[in-house]
Each structure stands twice: as C-alpha cells, then as structure tokens.
ROKEVO-821231 format. One record per atom (N, C-alpha, C): residue in three letters; y, z, x. Coordinates in steps of 0.02 Angstrom, whole numbers, plus 50000, padded with zeros to 5 digits. Layout:
<recs>
ALAYZX/...
</recs>
This chain:
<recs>
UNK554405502953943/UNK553785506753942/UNK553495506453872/UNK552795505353861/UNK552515504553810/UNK552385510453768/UNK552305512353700/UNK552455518253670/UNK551765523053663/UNK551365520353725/UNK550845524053716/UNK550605525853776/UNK551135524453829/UNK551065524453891/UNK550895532253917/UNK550555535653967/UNK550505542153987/UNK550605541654054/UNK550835546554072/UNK551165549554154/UNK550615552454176/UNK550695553454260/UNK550215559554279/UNK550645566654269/UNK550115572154272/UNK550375577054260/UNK549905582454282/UNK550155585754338/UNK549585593154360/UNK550045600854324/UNK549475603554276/UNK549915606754244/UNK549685615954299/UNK550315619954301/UNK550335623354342/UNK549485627854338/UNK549165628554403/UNK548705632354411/UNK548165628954374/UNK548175623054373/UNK547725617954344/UNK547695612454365/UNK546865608954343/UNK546975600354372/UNK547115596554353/UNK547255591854390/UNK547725586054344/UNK547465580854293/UNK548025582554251/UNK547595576154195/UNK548445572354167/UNK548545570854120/UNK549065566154092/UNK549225567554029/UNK549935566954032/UNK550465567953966/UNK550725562353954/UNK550905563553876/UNK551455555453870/UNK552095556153906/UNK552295549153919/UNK552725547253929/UNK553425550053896/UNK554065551453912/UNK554325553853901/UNK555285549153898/UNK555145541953937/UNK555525538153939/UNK556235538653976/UNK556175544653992/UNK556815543754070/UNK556415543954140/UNK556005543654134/UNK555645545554208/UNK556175540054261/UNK555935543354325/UNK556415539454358/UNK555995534054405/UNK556185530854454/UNK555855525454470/UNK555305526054518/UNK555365531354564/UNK554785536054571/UNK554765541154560/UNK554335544554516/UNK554145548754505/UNK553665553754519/UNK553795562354554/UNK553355563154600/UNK552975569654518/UNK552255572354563/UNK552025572954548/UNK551535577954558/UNK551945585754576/UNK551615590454631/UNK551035594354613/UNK550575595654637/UNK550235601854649/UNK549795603854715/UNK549605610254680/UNK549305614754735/UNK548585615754720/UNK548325617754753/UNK547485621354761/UNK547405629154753/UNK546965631654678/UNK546875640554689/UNK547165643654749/UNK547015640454806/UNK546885645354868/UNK547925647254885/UNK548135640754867/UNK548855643154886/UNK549035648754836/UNK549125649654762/UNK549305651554744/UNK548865659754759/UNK548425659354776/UNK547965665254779/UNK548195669054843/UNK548305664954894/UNK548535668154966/UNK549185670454965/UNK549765667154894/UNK550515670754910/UNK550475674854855/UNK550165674254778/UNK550335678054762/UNK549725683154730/UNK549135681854741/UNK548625686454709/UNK548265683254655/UNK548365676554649/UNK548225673754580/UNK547455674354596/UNK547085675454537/UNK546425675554537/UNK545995673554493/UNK545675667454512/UNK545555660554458/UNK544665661654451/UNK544505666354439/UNK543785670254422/UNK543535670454362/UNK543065671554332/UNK542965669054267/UNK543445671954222/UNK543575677454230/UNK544295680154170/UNK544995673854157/UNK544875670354229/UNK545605666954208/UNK545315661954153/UNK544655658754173/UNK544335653454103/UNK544385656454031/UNK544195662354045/UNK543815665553975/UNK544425667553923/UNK545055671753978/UNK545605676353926/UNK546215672453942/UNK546575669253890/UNK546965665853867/UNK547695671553879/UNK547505674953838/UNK548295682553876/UNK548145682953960/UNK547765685353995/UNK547705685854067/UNK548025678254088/UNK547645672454081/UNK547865665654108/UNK548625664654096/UNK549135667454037/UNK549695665254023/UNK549975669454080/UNK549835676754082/UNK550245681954131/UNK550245677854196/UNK549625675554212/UNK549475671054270/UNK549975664254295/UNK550025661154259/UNK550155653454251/UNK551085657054232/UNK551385660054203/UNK551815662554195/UNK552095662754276/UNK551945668754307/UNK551765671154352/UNK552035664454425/UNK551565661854431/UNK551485655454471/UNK552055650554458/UNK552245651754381/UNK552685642054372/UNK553305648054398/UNK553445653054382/UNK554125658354427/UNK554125655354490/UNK553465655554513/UNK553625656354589/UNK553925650154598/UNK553525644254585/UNK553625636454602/UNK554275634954591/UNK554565637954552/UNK555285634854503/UNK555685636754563/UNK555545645254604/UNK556215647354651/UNK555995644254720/UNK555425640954747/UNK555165639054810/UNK555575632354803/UNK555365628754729/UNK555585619454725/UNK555955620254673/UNK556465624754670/UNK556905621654598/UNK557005615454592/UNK557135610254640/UNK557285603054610/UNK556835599254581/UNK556365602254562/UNK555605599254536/UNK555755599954457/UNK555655593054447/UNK555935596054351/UNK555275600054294/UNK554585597254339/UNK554015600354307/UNK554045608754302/UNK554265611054370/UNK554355616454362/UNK554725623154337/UNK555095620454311/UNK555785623154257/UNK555635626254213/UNK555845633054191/UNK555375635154128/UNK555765631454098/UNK555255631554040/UNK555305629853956/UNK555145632253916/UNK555625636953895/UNK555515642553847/UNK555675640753762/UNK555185643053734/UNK555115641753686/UNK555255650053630/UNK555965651653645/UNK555895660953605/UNK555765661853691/UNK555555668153688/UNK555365674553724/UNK554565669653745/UNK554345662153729/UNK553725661453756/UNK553865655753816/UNK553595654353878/UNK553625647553919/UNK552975644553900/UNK553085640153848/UNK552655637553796/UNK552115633653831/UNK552305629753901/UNK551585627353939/UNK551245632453975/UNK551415639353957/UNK551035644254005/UNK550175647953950/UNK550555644953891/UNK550055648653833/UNK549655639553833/UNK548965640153875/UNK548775634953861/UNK547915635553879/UNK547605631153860/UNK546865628953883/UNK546965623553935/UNK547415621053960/UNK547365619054030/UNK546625619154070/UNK546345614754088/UNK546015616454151/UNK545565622154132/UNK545135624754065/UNK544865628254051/UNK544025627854087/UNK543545629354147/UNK543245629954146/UNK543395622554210/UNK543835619454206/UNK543995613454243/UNK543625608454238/UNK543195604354280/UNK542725598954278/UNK542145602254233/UNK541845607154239/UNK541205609654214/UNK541365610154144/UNK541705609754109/UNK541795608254030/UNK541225606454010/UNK541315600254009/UNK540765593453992/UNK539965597054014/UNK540015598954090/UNK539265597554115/UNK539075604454091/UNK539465608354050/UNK539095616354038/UNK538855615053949/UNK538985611953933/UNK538855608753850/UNK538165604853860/UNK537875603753914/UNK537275600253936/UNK536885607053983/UNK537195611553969/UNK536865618054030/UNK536805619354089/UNK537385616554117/UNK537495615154195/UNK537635623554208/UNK537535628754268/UNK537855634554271/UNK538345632754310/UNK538865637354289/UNK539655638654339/UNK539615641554390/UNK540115641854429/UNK540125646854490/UNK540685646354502/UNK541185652254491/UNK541825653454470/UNK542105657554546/UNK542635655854567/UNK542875661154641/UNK543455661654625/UNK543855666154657/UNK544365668254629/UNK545185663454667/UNK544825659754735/UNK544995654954734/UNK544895646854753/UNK544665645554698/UNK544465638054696/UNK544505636254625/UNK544225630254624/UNK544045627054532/UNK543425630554530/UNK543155630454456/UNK542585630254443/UNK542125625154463/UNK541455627354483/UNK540945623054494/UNK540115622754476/UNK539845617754506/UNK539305618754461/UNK538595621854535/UNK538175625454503/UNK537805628254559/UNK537485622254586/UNK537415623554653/UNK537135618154699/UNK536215615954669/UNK536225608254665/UNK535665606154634/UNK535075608054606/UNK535445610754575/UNK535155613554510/UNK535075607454439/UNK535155601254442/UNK535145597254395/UNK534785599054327/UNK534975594854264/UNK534565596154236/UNK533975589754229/UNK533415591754216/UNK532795587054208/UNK532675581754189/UNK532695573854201/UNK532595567954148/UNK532325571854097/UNK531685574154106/UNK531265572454060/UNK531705577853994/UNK532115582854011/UNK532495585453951/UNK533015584453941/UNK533245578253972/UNK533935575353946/UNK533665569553888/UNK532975568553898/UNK532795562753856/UNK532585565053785/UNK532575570853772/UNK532375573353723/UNK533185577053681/UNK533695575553704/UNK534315577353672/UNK534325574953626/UNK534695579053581/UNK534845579153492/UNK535725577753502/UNK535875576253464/UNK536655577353435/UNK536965586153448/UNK537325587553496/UNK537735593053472/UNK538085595453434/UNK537865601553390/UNK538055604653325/UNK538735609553375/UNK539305605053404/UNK539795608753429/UNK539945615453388/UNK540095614853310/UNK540225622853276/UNK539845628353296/UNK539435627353337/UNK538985633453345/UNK538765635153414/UNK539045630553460/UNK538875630053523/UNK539295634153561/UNK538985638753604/UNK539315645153621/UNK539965642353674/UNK539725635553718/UNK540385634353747/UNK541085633253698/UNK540795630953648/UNK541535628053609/UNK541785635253562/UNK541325636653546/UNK541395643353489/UNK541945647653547/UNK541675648953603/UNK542005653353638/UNK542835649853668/UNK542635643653659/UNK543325639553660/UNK543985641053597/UNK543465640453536/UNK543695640753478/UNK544305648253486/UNK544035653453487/UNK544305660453495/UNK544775658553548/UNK544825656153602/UNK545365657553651/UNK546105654153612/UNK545925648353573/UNK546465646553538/UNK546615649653466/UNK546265651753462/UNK546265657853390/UNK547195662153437/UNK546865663253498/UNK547125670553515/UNK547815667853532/UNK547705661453561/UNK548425657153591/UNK548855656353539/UNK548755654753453/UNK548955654353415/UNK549195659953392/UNK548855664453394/UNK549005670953369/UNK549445674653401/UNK549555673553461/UNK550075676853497/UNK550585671453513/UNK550595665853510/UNK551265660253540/UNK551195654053503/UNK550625652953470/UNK551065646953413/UNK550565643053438/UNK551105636153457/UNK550705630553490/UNK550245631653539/UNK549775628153523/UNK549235628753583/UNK549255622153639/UNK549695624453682/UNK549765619353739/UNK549025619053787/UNK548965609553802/UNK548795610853861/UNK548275604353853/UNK547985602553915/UNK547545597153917/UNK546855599053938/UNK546185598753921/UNK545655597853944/UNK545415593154007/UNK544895595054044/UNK544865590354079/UNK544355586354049/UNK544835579454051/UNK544435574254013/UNK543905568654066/UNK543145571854073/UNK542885567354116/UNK542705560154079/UNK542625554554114/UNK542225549854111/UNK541325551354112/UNK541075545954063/UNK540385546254042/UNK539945546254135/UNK540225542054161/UNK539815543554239/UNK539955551154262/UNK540545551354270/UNK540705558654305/UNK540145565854264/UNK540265564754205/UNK539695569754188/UNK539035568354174/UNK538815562154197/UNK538065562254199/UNK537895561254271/UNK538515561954316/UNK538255562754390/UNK538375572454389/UNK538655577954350/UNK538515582654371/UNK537885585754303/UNK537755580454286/UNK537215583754241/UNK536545581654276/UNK536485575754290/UNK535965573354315/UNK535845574554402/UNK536255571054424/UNK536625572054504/UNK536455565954522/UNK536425562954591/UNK536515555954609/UNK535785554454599/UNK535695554054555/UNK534685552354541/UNK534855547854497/UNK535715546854460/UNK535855544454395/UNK536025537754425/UNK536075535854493/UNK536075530854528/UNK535575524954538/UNK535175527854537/UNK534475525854546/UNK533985522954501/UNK534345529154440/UNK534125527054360/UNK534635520754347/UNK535055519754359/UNK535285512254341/UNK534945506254376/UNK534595507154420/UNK534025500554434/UNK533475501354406/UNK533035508154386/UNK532445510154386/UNK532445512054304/UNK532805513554257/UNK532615514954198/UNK533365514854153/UNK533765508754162/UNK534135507154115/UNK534235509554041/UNK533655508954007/UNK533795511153938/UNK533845519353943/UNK533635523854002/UNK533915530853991/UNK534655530453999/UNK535015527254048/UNK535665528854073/UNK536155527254013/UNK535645522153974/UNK536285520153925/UNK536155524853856/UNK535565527553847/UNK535455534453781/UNK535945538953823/UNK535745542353902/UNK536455548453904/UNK536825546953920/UNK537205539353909/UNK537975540353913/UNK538125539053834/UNK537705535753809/UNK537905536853725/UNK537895543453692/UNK537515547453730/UNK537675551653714/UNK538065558353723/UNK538275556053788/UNK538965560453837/UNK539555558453787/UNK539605550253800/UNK540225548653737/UNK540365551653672/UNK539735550753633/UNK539705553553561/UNK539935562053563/UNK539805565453628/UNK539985572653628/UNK540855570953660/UNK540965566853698/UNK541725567453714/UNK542075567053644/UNK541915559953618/UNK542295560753546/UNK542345566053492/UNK541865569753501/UNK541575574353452/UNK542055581853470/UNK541975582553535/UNK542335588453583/UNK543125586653561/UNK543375582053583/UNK544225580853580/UNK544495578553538/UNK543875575253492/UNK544385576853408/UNK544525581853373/UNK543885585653396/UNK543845594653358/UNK544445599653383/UNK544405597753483/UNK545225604353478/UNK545715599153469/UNK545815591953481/UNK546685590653459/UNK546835590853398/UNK546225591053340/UNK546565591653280/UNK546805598953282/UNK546435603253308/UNK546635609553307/UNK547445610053346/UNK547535606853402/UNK548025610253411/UNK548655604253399/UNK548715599953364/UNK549045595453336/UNK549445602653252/UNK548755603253251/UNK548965608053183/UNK549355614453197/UNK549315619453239/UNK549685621953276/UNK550215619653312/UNK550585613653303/UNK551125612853336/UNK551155610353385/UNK550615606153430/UNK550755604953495/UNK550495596753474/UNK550915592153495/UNK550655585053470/UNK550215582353520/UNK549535581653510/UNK549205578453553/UNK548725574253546/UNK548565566253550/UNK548065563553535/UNK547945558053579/UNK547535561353613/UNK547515554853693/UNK546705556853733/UNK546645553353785/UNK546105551753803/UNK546265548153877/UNK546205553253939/UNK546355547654004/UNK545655552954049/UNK545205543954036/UNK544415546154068/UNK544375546154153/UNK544415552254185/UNK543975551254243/UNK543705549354286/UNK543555541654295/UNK543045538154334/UNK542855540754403/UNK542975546354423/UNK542855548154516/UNK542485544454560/UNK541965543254500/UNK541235541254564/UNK541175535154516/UNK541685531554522/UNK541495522954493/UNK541435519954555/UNK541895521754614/UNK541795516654679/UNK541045518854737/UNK540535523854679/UNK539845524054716/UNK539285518554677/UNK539625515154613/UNK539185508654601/UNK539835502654617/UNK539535496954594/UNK539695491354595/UNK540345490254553/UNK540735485654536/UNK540935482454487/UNK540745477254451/UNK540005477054462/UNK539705475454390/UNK539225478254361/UNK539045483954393/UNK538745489954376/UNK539215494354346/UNK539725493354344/UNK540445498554327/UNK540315493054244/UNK540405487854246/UNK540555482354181/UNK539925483454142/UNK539425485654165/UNK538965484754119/UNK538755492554086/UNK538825496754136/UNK538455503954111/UNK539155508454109/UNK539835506954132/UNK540315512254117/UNK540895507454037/UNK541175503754069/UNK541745499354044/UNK541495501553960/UNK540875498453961/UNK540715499253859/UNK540985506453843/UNK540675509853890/UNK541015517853849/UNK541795518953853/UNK542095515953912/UNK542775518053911/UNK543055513053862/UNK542655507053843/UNK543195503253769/UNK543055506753727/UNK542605509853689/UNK542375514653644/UNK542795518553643/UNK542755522353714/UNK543375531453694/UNK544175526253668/UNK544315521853725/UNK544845520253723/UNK545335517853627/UNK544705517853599/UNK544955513053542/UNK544995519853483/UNK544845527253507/UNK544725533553438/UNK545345535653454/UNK545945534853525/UNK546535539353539/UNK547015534553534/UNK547715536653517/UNK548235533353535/UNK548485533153592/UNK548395535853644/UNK548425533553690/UNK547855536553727/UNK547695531953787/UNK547205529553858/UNK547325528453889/UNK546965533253947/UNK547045530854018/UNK546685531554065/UNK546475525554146/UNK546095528254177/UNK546225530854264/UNK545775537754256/UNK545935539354329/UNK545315535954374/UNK545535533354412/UNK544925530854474/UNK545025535154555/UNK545475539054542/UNK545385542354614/UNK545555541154655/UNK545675541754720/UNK545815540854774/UNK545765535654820/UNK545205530454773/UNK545145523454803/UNK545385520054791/UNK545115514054824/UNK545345505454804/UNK545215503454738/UNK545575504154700/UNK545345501654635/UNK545395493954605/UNK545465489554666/UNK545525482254656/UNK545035479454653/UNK544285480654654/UNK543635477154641/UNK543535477054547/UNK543825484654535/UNK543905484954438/UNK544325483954399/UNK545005481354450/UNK545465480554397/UNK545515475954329/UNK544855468954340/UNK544735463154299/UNK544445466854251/UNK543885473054247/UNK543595475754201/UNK544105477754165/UNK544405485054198/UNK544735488654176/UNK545365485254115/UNK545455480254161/UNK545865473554117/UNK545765473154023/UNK545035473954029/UNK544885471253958/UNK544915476553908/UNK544965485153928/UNK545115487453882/UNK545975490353865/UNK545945487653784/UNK546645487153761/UNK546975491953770/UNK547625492853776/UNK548025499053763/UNK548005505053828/UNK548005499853912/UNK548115506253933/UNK548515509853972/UNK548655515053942/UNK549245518453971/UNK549455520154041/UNK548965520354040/UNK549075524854129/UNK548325520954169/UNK548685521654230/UNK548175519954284/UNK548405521354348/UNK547925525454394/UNK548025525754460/UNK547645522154493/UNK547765525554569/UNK547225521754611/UNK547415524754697/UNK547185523654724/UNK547365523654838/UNK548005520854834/UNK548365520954886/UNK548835515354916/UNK548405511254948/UNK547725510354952/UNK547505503954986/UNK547415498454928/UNK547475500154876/UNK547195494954829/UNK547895487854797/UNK547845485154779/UNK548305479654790/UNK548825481454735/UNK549415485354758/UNK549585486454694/UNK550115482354668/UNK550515475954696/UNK550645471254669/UNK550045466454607/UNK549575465954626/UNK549205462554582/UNK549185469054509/UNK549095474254528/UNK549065480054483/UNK549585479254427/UNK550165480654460/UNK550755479454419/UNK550765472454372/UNK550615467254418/UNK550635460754374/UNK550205462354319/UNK549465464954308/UNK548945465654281/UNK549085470854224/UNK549545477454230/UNK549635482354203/UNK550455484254192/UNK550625478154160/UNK551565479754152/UNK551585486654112/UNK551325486754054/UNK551475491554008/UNK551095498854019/UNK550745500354064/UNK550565504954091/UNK550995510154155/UNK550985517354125/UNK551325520554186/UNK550785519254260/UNK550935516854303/UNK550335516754342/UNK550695523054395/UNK550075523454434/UNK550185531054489/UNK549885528454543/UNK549955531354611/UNK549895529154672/UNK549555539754693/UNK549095540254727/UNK548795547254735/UNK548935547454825/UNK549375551954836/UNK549245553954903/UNK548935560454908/UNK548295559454952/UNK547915566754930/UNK548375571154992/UNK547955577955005/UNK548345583355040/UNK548255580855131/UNK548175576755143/UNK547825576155212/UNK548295570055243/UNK548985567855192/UNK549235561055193/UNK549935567855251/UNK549835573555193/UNK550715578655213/UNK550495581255299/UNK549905583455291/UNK549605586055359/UNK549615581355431/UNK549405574055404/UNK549365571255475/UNK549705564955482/UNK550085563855442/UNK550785559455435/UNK551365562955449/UNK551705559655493/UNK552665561755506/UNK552865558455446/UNK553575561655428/UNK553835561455376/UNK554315552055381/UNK554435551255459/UNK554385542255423/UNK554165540155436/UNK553165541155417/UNK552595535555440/UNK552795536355343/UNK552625544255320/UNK552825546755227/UNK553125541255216/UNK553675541655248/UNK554465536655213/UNK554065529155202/UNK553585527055258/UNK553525518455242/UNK553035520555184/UNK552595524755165/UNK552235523355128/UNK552375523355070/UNK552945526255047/UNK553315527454993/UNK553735522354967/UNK554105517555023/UNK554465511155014/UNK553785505855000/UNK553265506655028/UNK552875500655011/UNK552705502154931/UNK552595508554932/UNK552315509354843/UNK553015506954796/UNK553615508854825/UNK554025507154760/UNK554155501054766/UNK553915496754813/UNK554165489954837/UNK553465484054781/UNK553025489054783/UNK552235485454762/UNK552115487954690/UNK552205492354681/UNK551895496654614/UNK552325498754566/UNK553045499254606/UNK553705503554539/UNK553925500654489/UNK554205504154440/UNK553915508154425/UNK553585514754433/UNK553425520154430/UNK552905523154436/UNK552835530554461/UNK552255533654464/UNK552125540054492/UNK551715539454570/UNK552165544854592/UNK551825547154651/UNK551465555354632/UNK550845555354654/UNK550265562054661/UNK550405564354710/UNK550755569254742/UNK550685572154799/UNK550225580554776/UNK549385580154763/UNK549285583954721/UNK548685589254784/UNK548405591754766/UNK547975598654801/UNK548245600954873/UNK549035601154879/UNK549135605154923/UNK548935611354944/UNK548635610355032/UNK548385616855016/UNK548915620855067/UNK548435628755082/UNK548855632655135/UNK549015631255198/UNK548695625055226/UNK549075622255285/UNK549595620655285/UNK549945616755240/UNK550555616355221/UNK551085618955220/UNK551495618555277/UNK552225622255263/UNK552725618455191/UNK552815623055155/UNK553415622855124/UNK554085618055150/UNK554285619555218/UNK554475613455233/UNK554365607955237/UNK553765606155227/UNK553455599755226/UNK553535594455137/UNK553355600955115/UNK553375598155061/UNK553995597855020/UNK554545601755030/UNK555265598155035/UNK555245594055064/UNK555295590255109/UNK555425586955135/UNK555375578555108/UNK554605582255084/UNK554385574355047/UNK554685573854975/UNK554725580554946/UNK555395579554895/UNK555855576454897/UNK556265575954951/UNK556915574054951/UNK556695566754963/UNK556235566854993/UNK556005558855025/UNK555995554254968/UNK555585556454920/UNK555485553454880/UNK556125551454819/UNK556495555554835/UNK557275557154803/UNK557755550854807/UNK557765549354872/UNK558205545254904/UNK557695538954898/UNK557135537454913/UNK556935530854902/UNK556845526454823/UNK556665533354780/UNK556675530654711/UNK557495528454708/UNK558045533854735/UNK558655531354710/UNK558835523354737/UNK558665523254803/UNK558865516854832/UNK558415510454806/UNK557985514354801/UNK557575505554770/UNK557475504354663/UNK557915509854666/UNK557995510854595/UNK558375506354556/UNK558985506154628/UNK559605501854585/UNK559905494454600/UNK558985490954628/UNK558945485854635/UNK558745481454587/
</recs>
C-alpha cells in the first residue's frame, strides 16, 4: 500500500468521507453505517441544528451512539471505543458539520436541518447567475459560516485536546450543482467561461477552507492533511465534459494535500477511469460493483480502492445472492473496502450481522490465496 493511500471511513452519526490508511487492513474490508433516522428511532438521537452548531451536545451524542454500535456489532473494529484519558477522542469532532451544505452555505445556500436526516439545502431556491458572476474572493476570517466554525473548535480544544474529525469534502461540480442547481448543466454548452470562473472559484474557496481548519487541527494534535473530492453528479455529464470542466480542478486540489482521493458514487465509474488516471497520487477510489473493477485495480495498484453497496443491496438481496457479490469484488477489486453504508430502519440487525460475518469468511478465504 502506498504511503498516502486513504480508506473509506463513515465516522459515527456522520457521512462518509476517508482516513489514512493504517496498513493492517484486511483483505476485505467492511465499512458500516447508518442513516439519522436509525439512530433517532432507537435511541433519541437528534441531528437538528444544535447537533451542527454545539460541539459538547454532538460529543454527548456521537458518544452516546458509538456505545450503542460497539454492544449491537462488537466485532466491528470501527466501533470500539478509543479512549484517549476519560475522552473517546473520535467523539470530540467536526465530523459531518452542517454535512454536504458546508460548501453551498459559504455561497448562501439556506439549510433545513430535521432531527432526523442530514442537513439540506431548501428546495430551489438557487442562487442567481447573474450574482454568482459578480463574486469576490472569500475573506473566510470573517465569514460567519467559518467564524462560527472557528469557536466550535475553540471549544473542542478547550475541553478534549485534539480536534478530531473530517469535513465533508465536496467536489467543484457537486457544489456548483447545489449552488446553482442543474441549470449548471446547461451552462456548460451555453456559457463556458462562467462554469469555469465558479469552479475557479469554488476551488480557490476549497483550498482556502481546508488549509485554514487542518492547520488548525494538525496544531491541536490531530494529524490531518488530505483531500478526497466528491464527484456525485460526474455520471450526469460526459467523460469529456468530466476532462474538460471537472478533472483540471481535481489535479489542482489533488497536488496542495498529501494525500487524495476520489469518490464517484454509486456508479459505473469505468467511462472516467482514463481521466481520473492522470491525476497523480491517488489514494483512494470507489465506484458501483457494475464498473470494471479488474481494469480498476490494474489502473489503480497503489490506491485503497472501495466497492459501495448502497442500503437497498441488504433489503432485496438473500444473503447468498450478498455472498456472490462479495466473492466477485474480492475476486476483481481486492484488495480493498466494502461500503455497506446508509442503513436504514428497515433493516434488521440480523441482517446486518449477517453480512458481517459474510464478509469475515470471504476476505479470510480469498485472503490466503
């Protein structure tokens, strides 16, 4: 594994983003989470604007939750405390602060916070070409999203030290499709030179945003300097619409972090893998089980790559239609991580043991080939 390689990682009561590598991982590697609504229906958790805003409330919270997970799935190694003193040091974190709407509220997107779901952005409500075209540089020191960011790690520090935790790191499309909305589609046939001023200038605020808290919380004790972009809605253009108006920005971010990585979601990610190809250094990459992940692997040795089974694979799959899909991934892609991620309350608990163990026995057997 390459020394800059990153894992997936859903950190408890949050969405998923990526940690480094850690170098025992095993040959599959799973990769759990849940959706607000589970944790809200067993235990009261309530993910409303207080959980964004108060950093003490979110730890009691996230505290709270990784208890439960640890006695439901003890064999889950994510879920284990890790106590650091009298603190469970990934519970004191900015995780998932504000979730996707990070990015699009620094451009004035409004939230709409429930007590169980992610944060979101109010229904099309976009903001205006004509005042995205008139953007300046963000003076982040003074900008009430970050300022108010600033204090939550004031307080994380002040009460537990390191300031754990990952932001959600979007891609330059992903937040100019919730800043703009799918109009930003359109603008890539119809007015080119805007799409490429606001993603230069989405970028220039990503870099600007995640150098400012990881130096911060690098300095506090928590080592962090990475960058794994987003792409969601790359498979609603082309792949050479992806090469021309996304790829430049992701070589850009890719080349300010020590490590990079990209998420593409739930699809086929074999129309971009030649792009994706050209930028250096990257760590991590997912993708569907439909996408070719023998060619992947050939293409991406030194990368942790991940395979995403969304929540709808546990619901309407028997556990050995699960089993082949699991032997084809470690047979095509291993190496690697399995996502078994937004479980929701349909889900029996038995189910999802089940695919625990599943995954237990196939990494071991095709492990020690």
């Amino acid at each position: 594994m390459s020394s800059y390689g990153l894992r997936h990682y859903i950190p408890v009561g949050a969405l998923a983003r990526r940690e480094p590598v850690v170098g025992d991982e095993p040959y599959l590697r799973l990769s759990l989470g849940f959706v607000p609504r589970w944790y809200h229906d067993r235990l009261g958790s309530d993910f409303s604007e207080k959980w964004h805003l108060d950093p003490v409330y979110r730890y009691q919270s996230v505290l709270k939750m990784r208890q439960y997970l640890h006695q439901r799935f003890p064999m889950v190694p994510e879920f284990q405390p890790r106590m650091r003193g009298a603190t469970e040091e990934r519970c004191a974190t900015i995780s998932s602060c504000h979730g996707v709407m990070l990015m699009p509220m620094l451009y004035g997107r409004q939230v709409v916070y429930t007590p169980d779901g992610w944060p979101d952005s109010v229904p099309n409500q976009y903001i205006p070409k004509e005042e995205l075209k008139k953007l300046r540089p963000f003076d982040l020191s003074v900008h009430p999203v970050v300022v108010q960011l600033w204090q939550q790690m004031d307080i994380i520090e002040a009460n537990w030290g390191a300031i754990d935790g990952y932001l959600v790191e979007w891609g330059v499309l992903n937040i100019a499709f919730r800043v703009r909305g799918p109009d930003i589609f359109a603008d890539m046939v119809d007015d080119s030179g805007f799409v490429e001023a606001l993603f230069e200038h989405i970028t220039q605020t990503i870099l600007d945003l995640f150098r400012l808290v990881q130096a911060r919380q690098r300095a506090s004790g928590f080592p962090v300097n990475q960058l794994s972009v987003s792409n969601c809605v790359a498979n609603m253009i082309s792949p050479n619409f992806y090469r021309r108006f996304v790829l430049p920005y992701d070589l850009r971010l890719s080349r300010e972090f020590e490590r990079f990585g990209v998420h593409t979601c739930n699809w086929d990610a074999t129309p971009y893998l030649d792009a994706i190809r050209t930028i250096d250094k990257v760590g991590y990459l997912d993708m569907g089980i439909m996408s070719d992940m023998r060619r992947t692997r050939e293409m991406f040795p030194d990368a942790r790559r991940c395979v995403l089974l969304g929540p709808v694979t546990l619901l309407q799959k028997s556990i050995p239609e699960i089993r082949t899909m699991i032997e084809k991934i470690a047979d095509e892609l291993a190496p690697c991580d399995i996502c078994v991620g937004d479980v929701d309350t349909a889900t029996p608990d038995e189910t999802v043991l089940a695919v625990i163990r599943l995954l237990e026995e196939v990494s071991w057997e095709k492990g020690q080939g």
